[in-house]
KOLZALUM-271145 format. One record per residue (C-alpha): residue number from 1; z, x, y; residue in one letter. Coordinates in steps of 0.02 Angstrom, whole numbers, plus 50000, padded with zeros to 5 digits. Layout:
<recs>
+-----+-------+-------+-------+--------+
! num !    pz !    px !    py ! residu !
+-----+-------+-------+-------+--------+
! NUM !     Z !     X !     Y !      A !
...
+-----+-------+-------+-------+--------+
</recs>
This chain:
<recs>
+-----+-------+-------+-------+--------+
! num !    pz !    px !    py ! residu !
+-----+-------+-------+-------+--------+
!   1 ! 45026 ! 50356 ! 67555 !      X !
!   2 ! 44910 ! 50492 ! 67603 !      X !
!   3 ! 44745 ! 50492 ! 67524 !      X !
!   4 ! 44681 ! 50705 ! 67462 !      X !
!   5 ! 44507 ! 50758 ! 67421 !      X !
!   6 ! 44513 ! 50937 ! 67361 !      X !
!   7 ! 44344 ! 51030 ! 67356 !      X !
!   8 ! 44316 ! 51198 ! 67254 !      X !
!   9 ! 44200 ! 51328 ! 67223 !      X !
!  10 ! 44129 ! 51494 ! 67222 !      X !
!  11 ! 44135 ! 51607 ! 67388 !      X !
!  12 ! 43970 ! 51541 ! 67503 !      X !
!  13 ! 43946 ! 51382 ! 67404 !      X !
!  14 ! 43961 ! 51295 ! 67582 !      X !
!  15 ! 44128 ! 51214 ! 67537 !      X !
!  16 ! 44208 ! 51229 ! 67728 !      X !
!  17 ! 44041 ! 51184 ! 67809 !      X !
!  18 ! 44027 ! 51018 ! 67688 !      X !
!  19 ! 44227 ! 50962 ! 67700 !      X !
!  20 ! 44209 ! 51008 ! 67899 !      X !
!  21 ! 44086 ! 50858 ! 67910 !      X !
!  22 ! 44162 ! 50744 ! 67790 !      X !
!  23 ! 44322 ! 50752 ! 67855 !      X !
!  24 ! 44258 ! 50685 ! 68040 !      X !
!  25 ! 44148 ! 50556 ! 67937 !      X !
!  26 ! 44313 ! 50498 ! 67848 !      X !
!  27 ! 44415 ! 50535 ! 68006 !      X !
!  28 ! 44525 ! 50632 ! 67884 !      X !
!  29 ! 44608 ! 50815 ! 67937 !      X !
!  30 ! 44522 ! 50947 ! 67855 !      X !
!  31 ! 44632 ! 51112 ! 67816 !      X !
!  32 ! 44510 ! 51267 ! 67762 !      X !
!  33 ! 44634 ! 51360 ! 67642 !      X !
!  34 ! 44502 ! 51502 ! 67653 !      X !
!  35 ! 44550 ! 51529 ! 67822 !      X !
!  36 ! 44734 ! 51552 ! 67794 !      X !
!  37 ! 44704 ! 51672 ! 67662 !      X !
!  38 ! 44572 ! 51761 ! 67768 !      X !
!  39 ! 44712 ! 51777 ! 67903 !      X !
!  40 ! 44844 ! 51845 ! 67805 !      X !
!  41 ! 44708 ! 51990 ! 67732 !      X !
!  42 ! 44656 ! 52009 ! 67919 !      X !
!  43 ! 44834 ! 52074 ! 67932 !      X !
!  44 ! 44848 ! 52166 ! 67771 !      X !
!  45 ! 44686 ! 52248 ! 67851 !      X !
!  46 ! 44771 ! 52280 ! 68020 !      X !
!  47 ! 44929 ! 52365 ! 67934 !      X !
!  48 ! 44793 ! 52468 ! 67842 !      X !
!  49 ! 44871 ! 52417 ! 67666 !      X !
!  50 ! 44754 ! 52458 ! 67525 !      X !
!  51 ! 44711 ! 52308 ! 67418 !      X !
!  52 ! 44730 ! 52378 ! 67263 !      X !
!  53 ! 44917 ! 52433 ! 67329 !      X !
!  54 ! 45011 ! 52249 ! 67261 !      X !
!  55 ! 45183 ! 52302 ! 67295 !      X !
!  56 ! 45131 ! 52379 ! 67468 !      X !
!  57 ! 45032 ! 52186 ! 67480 !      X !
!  58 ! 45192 ! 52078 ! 67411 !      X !
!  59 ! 45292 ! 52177 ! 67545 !      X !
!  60 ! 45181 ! 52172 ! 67716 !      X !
!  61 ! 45120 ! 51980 ! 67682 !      X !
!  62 ! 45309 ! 51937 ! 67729 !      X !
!  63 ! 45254 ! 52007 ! 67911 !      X !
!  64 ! 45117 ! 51872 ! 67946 !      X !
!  65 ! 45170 ! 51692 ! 68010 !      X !
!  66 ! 45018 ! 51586 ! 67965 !      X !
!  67 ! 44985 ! 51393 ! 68053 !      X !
!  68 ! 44848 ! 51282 ! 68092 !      X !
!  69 ! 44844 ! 51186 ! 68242 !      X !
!  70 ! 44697 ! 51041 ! 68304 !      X !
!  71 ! 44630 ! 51074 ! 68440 !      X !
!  72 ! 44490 ! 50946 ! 68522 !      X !
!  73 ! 44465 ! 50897 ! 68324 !      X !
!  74 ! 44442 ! 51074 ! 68265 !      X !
!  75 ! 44568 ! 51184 ! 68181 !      X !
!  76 ! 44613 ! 51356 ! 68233 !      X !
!  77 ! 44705 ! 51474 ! 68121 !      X !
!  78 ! 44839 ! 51575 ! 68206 !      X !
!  79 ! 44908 ! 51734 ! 68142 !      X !
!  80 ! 45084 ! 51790 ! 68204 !      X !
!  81 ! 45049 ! 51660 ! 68370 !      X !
!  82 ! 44864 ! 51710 ! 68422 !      X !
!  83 ! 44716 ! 51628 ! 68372 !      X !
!  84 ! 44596 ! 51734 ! 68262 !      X !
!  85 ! 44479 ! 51630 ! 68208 !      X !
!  86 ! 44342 ! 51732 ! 68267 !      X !
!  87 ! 44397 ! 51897 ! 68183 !      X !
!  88 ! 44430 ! 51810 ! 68006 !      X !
!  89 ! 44233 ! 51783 ! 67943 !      X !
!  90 ! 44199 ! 51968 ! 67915 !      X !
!  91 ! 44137 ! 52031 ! 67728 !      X !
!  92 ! 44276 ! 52166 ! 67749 !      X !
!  93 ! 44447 ! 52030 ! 67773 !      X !
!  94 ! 44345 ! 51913 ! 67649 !      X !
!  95 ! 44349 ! 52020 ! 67514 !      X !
!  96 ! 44523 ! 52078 ! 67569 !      X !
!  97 ! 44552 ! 51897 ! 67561 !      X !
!  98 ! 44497 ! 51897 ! 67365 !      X !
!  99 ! 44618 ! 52030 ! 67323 !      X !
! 100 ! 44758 ! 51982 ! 67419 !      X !
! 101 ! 44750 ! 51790 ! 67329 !      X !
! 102 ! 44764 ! 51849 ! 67173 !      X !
! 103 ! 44971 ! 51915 ! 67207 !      X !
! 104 ! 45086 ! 51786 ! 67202 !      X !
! 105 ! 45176 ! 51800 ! 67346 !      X !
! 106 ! 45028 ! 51785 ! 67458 !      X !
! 107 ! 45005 ! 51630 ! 67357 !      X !
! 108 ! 45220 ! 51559 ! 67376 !      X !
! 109 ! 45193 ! 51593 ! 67547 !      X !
! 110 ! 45057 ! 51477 ! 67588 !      X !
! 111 ! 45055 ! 51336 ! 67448 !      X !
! 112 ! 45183 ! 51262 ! 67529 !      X !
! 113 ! 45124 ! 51241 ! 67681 !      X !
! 114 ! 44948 ! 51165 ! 67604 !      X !
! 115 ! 45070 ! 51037 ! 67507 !      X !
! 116 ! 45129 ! 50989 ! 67640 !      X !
! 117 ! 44997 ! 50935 ! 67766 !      X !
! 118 ! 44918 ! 50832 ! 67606 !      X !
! 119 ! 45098 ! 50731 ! 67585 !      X !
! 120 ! 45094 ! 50689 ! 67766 !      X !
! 121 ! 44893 ! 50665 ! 67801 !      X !
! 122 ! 44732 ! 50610 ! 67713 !      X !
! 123 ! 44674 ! 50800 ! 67709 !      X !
! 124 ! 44492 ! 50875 ! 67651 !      X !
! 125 ! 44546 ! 51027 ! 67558 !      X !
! 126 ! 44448 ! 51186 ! 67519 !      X !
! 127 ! 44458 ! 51339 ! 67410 !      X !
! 128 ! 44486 ! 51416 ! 67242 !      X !
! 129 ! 44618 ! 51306 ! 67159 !      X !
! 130 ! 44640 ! 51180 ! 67251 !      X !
! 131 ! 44612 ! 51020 ! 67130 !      X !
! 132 ! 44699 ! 51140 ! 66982 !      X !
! 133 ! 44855 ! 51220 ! 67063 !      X !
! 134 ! 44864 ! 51153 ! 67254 !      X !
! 135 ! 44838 ! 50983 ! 67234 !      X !
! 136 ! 44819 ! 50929 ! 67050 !      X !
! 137 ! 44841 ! 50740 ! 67078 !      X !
! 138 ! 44714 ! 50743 ! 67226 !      X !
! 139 ! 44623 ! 50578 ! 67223 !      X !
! 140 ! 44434 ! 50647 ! 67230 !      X !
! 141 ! 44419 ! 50824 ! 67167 !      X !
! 142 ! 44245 ! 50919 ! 67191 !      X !
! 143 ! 44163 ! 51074 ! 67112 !      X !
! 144 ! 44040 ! 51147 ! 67254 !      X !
! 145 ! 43931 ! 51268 ! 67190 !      X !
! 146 ! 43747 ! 51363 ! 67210 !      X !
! 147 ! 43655 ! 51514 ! 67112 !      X !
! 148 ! 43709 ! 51688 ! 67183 !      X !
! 149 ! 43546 ! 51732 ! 67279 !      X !
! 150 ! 43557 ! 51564 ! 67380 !      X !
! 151 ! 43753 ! 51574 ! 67406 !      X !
! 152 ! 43675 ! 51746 ! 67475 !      X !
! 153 ! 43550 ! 51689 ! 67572 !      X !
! 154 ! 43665 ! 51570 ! 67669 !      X !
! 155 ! 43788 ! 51699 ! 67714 !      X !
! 156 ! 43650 ! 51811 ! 67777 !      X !
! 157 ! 43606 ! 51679 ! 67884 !      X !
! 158 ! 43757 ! 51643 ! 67951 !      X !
! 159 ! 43794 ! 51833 ! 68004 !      X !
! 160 ! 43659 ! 51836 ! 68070 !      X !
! 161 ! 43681 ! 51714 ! 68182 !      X !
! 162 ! 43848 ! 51763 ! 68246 !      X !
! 163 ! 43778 ! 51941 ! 68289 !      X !
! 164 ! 43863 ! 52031 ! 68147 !      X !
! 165 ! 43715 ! 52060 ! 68022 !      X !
! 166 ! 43743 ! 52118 ! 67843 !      X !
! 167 ! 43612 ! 52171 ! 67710 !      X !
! 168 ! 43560 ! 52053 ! 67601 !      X !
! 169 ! 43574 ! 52139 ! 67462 !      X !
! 170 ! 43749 ! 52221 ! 67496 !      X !
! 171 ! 43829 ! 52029 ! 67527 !      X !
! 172 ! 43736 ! 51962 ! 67351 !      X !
! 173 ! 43824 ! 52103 ! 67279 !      X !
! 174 ! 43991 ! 52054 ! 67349 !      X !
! 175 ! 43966 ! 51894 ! 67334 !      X !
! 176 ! 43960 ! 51902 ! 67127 !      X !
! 177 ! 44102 ! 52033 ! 67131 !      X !
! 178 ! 44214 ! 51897 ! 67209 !      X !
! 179 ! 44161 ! 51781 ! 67083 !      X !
! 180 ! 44203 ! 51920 ! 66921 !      X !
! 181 ! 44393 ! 51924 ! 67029 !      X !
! 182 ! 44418 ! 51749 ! 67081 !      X !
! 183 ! 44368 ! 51681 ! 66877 !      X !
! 184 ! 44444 ! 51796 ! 66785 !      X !
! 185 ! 44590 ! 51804 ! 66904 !      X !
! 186 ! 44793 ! 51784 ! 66833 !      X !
! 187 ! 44865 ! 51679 ! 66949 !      X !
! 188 ! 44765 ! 51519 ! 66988 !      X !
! 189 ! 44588 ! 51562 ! 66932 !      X !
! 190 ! 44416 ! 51486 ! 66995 !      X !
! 191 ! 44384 ! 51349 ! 66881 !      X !
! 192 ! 44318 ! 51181 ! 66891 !      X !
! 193 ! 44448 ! 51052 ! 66841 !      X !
! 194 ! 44415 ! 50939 ! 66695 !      X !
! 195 ! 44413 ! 50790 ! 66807 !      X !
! 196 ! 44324 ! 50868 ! 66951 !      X !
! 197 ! 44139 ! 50817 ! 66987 !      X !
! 198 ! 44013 ! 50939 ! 66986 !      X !
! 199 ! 43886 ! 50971 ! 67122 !      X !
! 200 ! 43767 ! 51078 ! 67121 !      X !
! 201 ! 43698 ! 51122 ! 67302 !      X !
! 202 ! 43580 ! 51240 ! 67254 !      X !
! 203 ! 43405 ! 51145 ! 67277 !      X !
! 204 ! 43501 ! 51020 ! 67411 !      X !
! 205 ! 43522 ! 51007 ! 67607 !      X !
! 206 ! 43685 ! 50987 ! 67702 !      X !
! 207 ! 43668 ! 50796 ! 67744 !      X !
! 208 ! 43603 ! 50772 ! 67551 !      X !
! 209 ! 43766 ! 50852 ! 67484 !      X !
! 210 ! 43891 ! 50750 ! 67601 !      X !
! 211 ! 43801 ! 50594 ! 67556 !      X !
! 212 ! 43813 ! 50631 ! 67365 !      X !
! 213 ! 44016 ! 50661 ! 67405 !      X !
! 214 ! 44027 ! 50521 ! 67522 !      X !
! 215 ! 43966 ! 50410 ! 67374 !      X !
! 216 ! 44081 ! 50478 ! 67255 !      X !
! 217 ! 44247 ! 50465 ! 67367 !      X !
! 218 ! 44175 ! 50264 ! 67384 !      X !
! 219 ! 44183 ! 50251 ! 67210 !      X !
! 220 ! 44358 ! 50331 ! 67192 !      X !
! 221 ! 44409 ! 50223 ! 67329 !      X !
! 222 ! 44413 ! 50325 ! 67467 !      X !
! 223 ! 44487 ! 50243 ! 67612 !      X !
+-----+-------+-------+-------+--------+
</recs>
């Protein structure tokens, strides 16, 4: 049997960077479910569809074919058969991203795929939902989170070192919009489940945070 570790949180609470190095300390596969959201708004974005259109978002997400491949140990996301996992970490397809995962068939059209790379594998999982809808009988379920301003602060650093600076203050401001959508939400809303653990990253450093999950996945028997 496979063995699943779902982690979720709020956008920029370091959730891909922290499963990204847990999964090649576990020698798990890790599958960002960010990323195949963020692929499928990329194309919303490219079809210029308006994400407050649903019907014109229901209809177009049927155009975009959405895999992950490992490549070298790292996955790439491929949209429609080309790889566009440098075009996906934009604030403009991220918060297309938060729209577009609140319709349900964005949401049909992907959880099946997540399902099933965590029947076949021991996957790291990522996201919104993931230890409440995707995978509710994961075996270790986290909640990754951090105050606003340093969620912030992290994502302004990270722009700016790809070259593709944002204000600070514009991204805090998105960043607690996403979190009003992604709570409060219909389908699948951000929540912590009642048997997730909570940690709190806020006042902590990467290798701090993998060794407080590391610790927890030995005491859940992590394999």
């Amino acid at each position: 049997m496979s063995y699943n570790i779902a982690i979720d949180g709020p956008a920029g609470a370091g959730k891909s960077t922290i499963a990204k190095q847990l999964a090649k300390k576990l020698g798990y596969v890790y599958v960002d479910t960010g990323a195949m959201y963020r692929a499928i708004a990329l194309y919303l974005l490219r079809e210029k569809v308006k994400p407050d259109d649903t019907e014109a978002v229901s209809s177009t997400c049927t155009g975009a074919e959405v895999t992950l491949i490992y490549q070298d140990g790292e996955q790439a996301v491929l949209l429609n058969g080309e790889n566009v996992n440098g075009f996906i970490r934009t604030e403009e397809v991220g918060n297309m991203a938060s729209r577009a995962s609140a319709v349900p068939a964005v949401r049909e059209r992907l959880l099946q795929l997540q399902r099933d790379l965590a029947s076949s594998e021991n996957v790291i999982m990522d996201g919104r939902d993931i230890g409440t809808c995707v995978l509710p009988n994961a075996d270790v379920k986290i909640f990754l989170t951090a105050n606003s301003t340093v969620r912030a602060k992290r994502r302004y650093e990270e722009l700016l070192a790809k070259g593709t600076p944002e204000a600070f203050e514009k991204i805090e401001k998105d960043i607690i919009e996403r979190d009003a959508r992604d709570r409060n939400r219909e389908i699948a809303p951000l929540r912590q489940a009642e048997d997730a653990y909570l940690v709190d990253t806020s006042d902590m450093d990467i290798p701090q945070v993998v060794d407080t999950i590391l610790e927890i996945c030995r005491q859940k028997g992590c394999r």
